[in-house]
C-alpha positions in Angstrom: 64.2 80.3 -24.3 61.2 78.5 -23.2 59.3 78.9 -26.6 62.5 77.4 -28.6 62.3 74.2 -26.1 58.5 73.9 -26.6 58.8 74.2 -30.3 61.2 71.2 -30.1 59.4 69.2 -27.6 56.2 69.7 -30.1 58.2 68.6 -33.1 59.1 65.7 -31.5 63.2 66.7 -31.3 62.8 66.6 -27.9 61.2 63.0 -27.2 58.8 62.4 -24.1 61.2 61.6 -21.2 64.2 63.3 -22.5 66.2 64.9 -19.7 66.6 68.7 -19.9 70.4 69.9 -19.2 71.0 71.2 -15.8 69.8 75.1 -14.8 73.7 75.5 -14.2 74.9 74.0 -17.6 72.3 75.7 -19.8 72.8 79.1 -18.3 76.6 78.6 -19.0 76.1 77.3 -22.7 73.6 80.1 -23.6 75.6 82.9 -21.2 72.2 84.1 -19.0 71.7 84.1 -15.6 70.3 80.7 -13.4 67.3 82.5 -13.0 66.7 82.9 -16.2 67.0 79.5 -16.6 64.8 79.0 -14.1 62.0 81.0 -15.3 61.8 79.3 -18.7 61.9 75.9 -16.9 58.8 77.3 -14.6 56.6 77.9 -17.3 57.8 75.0 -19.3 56.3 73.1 -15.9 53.3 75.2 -15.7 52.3 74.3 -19.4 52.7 70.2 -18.4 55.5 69.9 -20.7 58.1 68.9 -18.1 58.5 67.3 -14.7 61.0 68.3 -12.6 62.4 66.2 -9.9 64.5 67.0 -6.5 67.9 65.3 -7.3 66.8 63.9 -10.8 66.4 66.7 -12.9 64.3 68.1 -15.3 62.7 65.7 -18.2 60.0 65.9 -21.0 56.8 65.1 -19.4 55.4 61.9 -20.5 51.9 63.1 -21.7 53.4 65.1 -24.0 52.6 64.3 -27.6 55.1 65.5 -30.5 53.2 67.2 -33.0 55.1 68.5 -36.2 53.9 71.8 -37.3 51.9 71.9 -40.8 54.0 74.6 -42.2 57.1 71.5 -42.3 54.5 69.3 -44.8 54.1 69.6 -48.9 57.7 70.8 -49.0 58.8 68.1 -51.5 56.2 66.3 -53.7 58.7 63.0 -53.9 56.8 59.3 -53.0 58.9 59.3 -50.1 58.3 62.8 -48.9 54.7 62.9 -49.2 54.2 59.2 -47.5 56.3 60.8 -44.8 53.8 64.0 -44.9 50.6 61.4 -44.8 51.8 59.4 -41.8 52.1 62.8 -40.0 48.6 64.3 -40.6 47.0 62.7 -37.4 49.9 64.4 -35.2 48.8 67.5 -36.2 46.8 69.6 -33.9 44.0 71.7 -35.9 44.6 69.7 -39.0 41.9 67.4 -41.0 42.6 65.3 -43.8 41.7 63.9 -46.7 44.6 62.5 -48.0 45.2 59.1 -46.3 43.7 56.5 -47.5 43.0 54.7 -44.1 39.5 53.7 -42.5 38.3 55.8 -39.5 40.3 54.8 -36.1 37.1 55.4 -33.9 35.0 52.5 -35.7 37.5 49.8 -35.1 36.3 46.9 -32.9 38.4 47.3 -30.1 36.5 45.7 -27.6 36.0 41.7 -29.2 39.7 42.8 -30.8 41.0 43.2 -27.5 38.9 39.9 -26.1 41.1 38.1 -29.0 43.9 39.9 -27.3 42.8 38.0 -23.9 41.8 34.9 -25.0 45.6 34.4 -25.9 46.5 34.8 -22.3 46.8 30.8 -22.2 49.1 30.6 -25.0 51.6 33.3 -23.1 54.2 31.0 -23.5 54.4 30.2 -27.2 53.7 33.7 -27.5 56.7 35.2 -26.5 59.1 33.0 -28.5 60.0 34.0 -32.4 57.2 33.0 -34.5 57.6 30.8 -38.0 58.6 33.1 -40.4 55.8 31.8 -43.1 53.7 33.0 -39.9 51.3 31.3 -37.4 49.7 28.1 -38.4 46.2 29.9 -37.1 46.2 32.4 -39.2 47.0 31.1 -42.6 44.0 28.8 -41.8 41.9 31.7 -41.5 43.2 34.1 -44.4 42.9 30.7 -46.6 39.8 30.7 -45.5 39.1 34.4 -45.8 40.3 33.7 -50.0 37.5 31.6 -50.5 35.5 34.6 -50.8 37.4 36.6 -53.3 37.1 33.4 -55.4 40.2 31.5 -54.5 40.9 27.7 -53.3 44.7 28.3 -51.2 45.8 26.4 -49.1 47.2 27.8 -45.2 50.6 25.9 -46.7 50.5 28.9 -49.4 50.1 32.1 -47.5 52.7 33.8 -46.3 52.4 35.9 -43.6 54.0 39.8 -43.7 54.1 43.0 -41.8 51.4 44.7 -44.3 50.8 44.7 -48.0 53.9 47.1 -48.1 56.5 45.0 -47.3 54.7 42.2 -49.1 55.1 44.2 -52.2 58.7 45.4 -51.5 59.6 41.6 -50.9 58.0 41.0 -54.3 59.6 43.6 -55.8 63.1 42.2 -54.6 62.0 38.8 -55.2 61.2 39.5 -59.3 63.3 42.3 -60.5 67.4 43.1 -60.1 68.1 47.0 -60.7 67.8 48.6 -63.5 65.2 45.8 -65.3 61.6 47.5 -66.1 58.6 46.8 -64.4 55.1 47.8 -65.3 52.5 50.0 -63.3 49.4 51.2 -63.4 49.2 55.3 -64.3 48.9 56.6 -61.6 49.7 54.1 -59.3 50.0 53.1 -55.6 52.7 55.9 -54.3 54.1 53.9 -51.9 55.2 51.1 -54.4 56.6 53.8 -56.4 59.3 54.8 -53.4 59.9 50.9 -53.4 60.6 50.6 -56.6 62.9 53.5 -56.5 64.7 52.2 -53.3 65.4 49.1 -55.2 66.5 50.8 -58.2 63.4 49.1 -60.7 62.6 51.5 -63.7 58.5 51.7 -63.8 57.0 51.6 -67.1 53.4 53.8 -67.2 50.0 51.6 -68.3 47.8 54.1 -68.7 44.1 53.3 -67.1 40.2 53.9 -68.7 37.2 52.9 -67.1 37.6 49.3 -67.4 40.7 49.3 -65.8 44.6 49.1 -67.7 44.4 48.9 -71.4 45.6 45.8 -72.6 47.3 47.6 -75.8 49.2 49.5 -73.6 50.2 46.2 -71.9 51.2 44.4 -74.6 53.1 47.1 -76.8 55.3 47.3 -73.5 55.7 43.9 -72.6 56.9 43.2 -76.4 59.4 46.2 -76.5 60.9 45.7 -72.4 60.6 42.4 -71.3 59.2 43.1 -68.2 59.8 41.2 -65.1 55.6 41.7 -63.7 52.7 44.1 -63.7 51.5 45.5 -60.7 48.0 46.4 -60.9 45.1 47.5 -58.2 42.2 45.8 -60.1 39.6 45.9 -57.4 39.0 49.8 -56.5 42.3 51.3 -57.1 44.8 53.6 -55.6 44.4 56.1 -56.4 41.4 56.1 -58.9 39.1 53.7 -57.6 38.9 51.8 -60.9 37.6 48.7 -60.9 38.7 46.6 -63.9 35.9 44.6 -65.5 36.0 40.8 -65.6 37.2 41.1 -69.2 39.4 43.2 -68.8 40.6 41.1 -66.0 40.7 38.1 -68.1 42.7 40.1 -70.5 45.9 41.4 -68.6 45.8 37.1 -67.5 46.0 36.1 -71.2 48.9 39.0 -72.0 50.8 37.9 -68.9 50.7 34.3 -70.1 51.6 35.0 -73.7 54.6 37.1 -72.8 56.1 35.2 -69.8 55.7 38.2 -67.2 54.1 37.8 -64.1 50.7 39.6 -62.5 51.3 41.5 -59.4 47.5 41.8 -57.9 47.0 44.0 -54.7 43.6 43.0 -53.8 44.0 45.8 -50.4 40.4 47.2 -50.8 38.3 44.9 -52.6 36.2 43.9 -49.8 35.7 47.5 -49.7 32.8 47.3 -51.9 29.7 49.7 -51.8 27.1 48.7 -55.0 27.1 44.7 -54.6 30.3 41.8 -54.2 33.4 43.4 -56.3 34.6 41.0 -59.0 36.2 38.1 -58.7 40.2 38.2 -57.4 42.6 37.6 -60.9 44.3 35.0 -59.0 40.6 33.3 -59.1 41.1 33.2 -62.7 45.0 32.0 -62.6 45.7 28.6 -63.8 49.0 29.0 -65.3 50.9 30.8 -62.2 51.0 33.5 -63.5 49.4 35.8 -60.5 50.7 36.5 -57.6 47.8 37.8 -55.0 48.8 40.3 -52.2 46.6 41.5 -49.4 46.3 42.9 -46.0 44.2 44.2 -43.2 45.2 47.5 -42.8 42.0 49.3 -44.9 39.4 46.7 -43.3 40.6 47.0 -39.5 43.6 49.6 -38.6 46.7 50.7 -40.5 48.3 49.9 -37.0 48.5 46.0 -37.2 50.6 45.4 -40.0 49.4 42.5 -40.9 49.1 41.8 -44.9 49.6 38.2 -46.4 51.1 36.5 -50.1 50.1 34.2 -52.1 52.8 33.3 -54.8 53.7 30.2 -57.0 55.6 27.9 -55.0 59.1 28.7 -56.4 58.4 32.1 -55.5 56.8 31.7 -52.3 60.1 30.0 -51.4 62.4 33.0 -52.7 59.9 35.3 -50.7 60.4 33.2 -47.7 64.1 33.5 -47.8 63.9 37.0 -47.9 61.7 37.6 -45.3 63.4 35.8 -43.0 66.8 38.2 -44.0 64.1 40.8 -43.4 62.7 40.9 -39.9 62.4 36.8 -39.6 58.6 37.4 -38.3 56.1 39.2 -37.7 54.8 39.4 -33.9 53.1 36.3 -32.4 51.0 37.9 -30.3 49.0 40.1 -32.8 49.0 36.9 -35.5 47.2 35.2 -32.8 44.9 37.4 -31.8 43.8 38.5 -35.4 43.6 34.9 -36.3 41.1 34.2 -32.9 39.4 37.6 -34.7 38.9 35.9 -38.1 37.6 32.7 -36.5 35.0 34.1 -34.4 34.1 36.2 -37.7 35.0 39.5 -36.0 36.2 40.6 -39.1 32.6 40.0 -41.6 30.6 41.7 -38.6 33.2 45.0 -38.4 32.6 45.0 -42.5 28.7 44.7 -41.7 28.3 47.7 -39.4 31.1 49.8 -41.6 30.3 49.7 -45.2 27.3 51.4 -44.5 28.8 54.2 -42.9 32.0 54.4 -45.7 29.1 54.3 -48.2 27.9 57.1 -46.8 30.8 58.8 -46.9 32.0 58.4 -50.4 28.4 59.9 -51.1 29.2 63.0 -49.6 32.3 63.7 -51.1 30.7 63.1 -54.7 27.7 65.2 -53.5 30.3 68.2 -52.6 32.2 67.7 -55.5 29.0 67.8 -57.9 27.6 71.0 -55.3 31.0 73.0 -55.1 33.8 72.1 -57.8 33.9 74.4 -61.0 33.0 73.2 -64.2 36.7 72.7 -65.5 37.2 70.2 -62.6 36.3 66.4 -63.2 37.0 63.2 -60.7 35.9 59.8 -60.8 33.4 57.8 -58.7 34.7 55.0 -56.9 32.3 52.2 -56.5 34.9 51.1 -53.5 37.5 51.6 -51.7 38.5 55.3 -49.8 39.9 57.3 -53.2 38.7 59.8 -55.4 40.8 61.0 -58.2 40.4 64.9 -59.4 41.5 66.5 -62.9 42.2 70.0 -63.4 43.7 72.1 -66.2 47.0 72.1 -65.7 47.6 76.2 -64.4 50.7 77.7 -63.1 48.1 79.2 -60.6 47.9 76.0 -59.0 51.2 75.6 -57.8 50.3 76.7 -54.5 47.1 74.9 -53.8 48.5 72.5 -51.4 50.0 75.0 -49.2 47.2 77.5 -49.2 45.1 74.1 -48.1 47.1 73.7 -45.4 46.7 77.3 -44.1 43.1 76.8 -44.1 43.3 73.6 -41.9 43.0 70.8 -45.0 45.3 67.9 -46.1 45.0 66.4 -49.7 47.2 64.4 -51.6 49.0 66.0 -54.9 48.2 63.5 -58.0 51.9 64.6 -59.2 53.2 61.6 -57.0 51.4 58.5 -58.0 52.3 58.8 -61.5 55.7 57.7 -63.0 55.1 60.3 -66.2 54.3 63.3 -66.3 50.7 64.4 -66.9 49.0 67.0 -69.0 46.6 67.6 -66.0 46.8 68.6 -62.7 45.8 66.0 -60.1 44.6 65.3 -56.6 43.7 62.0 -54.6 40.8 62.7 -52.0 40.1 60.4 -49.7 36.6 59.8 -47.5 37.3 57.3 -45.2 38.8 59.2 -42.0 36.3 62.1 -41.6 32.4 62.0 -40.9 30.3 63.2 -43.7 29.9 67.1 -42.6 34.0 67.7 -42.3 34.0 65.9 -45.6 31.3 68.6 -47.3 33.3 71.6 -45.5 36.9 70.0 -46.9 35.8 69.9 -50.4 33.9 73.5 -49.8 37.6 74.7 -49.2 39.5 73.2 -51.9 37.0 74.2 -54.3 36.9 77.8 -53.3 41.2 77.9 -53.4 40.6 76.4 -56.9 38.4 78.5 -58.3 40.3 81.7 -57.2 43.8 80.2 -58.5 41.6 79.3 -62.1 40.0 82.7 -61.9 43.4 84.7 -61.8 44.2 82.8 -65.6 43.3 85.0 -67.8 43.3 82.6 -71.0 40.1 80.1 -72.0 40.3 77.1 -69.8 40.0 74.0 -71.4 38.4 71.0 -69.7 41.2 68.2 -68.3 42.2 65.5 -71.4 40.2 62.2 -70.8 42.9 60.0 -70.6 40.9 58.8 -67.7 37.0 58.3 -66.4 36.0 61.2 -64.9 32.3 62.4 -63.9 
């Protein structure tokens, strides 16, 4: 009896605070004795996963922390199962991973964030009121400013402010496209748009990638047979690749998006990311025909946790995007605008960059030095000049259908590639990502995967032929 409660409490069935039923009504539900009851209640106590109080009752402690078990991940390789899988990992005791693209929680700067967080204190007032829904004034001064950088002259009056570059994206994807009209994505692609676009019912049309970034044929022979409504693309160290597309190649996808009336979706979420000198210049730097509309966020540079991201769209569809966001969630908190904008100002945010490249450099390093040390030879994977991903190419192998699991017995998380792409693949795929984990759980992570690979290649008994190059591998 106790074990079945714990199992629930550490799955998180049984929230923190929950009150347990009575010794008297659980012994007559389950047909056992009070004492019994009692018993399994007592060591529930003595393991700190319940309080009991005289003439309360008995409740779910409050330190307890749910943790799913791993054996409930990699069940269903669907966008929308495996996001659900990622945003798990950290609960999970024992676990390390390398499949979330998210910076390292123990290098963000929580002690001038937090003095942000204070210097608000005089501003209380305005604070706790709804907030404009194109967000606070402060703050679109300071991402304005922020775009001057990535090559762009915006004004505050064009930014719009939104709970991360995900629901950007899904207002865009709202915004541009009715169900059932084709859109255009990278191959592979961002998996978390993919579940948007499926939510809203927009068919995704594959634009296969090479090392300069999408292939403009590829653009153009679908933008002349569907008509589509925009292209989303990652050009600036891409998810899940870490392409960077080239300035001409940049200047390209522009000129097609012009000729053909469809717009340029640019998620610009890592390019300050950038490990071997500036990254290019943002599209939307290039745009003079409003044809580019510029999403980005803080979630990669400071914490996942914030949920702050921002738009930049032509003015008739900032205004659409507006409308929507206000049907959404009307605004994003007031409180944490402020503070991130008194972050900016003080430039809290170029310092954090500063002291952190350094260290993700290091880190990306270390996963291609594994990878070169410990992978077979039929294994190939790209090198990132930015960003947190990695991109692997296997053989596709029947063998292999169990990798993720077997990973997960061992203590490992890694992303399948199966999910970012919207066709299927003649390879089999992975997305590893560095930014999380120091350097030495990074070698010992890709020391394990390469070992589960090699045994699941070795049990083929056919010649194995090197992965297809439909995309730059090293």
């Amino acid at each position: 009896m106790a074990e079945q409660i714990k199992l629930q409490i550490v799955q998180g069935r049984l929230p923190a605070g929950t009150q347990l039923p009575t010794v008297r009504e659980l012994a007559r539900t389950l047909g056992v004795t009070r004492v019994t009851v009692q018993m399994a209640y007592h060591e529930l106590q003595n393991a700190g996963l319940v309080e009991a109080t005289v003439g309360r009752g008995t409740f779910v402690s409050r330190h307890v922390e749910a943790r799913p078990p791993a054996q409930s991940l990699g069940r269903q390789l669907t966008p929308d199962a495996v996001v659900n899988d990622i945003l798990q990992l950290g609960q999970i005791a024992g676990l390390r991973s390398l499949a979330d693209a998210a910076p390292d929680a123990s290098l963000f700067p929580a002690q001038e964030f937090w003095q942000a967080l204070d210097e608000c204190r005089g501003e209380a007032l305005e604070m706790v009121r709804y907030g404009a829904s194109q967000g606070d004034p402060l703050l679109r001064v300071e991402v304005a400013r922020l775009l001057q950088d990535r090559g762009m002259a915006v004004t505050p009056d064009e930014v719009l402010i939104v709970a991360g570059v995900t629901q950007g994206l899904a207002l865009v994807a709202q915004a541009l496209a009715r169900p059932g009209e084709p859109v255009l994505v990278e191959q592979p692609t961002y998996l978390g748009f993919l579940h948007t676009l499926k939510a809203h019912g927009v068919q995704p049309l594959a634009v296969p990638l090479d090392e300069e970034g999408p292939i403009p044929e590829a653009v153009e022979r679908l933008a002349i047979q569907q008509r589509p409504r925009f292209f989303y693309t990652v050009p600036t160290f891409q998810n899940p690749t870490g392409v960077c597309a080239t300035p001409a190649r940049r200047a390209q996808l522009l000129a097609l998006a012009e000729q053909y009336g469809f717009l340029l979706v640019e998620d610009d979420l890592y390019a300050r990311l950038s490990y071997e000198g500036p990254p290019p210049p943002a599209v939307k730097s290039l745009d003079r025909s409003e044809s580019v509309i510029h999403v980005g966020g803080f979630s990669k540079l400071l914490m996942p946790g914030l949920r702050l991201g921002y738009v930049v769209a032509p003015p008739p569809i900032h205004e659409r995007l507006l409308s929507l966001r206000r049907a959404m969630d009307l605004c994003s908190p007031p409180l944490l605008q402020r503070a991130l904008a008194r972050f900016l100002h003080e430039d809290g945010l170029k310092r954090h960059l500063r002291r952190v490249l350094p260290l993700y450099r290091q880190r990306r390093d270390a996963l291609l030095a594994a990878l070169r040390h410990h992978m077979p030879p039929a294994v190939q994977w790209t090198r990132p000049q930015g960003g947190f991903c990695v991109w692997l190419t296997l053989p596709r192998r029947s063998t292999l259908a169990d990798l993720q699991q077997a990973a997960l017995q061992q203590g490992w998380a890694f992303a399948p590639g199966e999910v970012f792409l919207t066709r299927p693949s003649p390879d089999y795929h992975l997305r590893l990502c560095f930014g999380a984990q120091p350097p030495e759980w990074i070698a010992q992570g890709v020391e394990v995967l390469a070992n589960l690979i090699r045994e699941r290649l070795d049990r083929q008994e056919s010649v194995i032929e090197p992965p297809s190059d439909w995309l730059p591998l090293v």
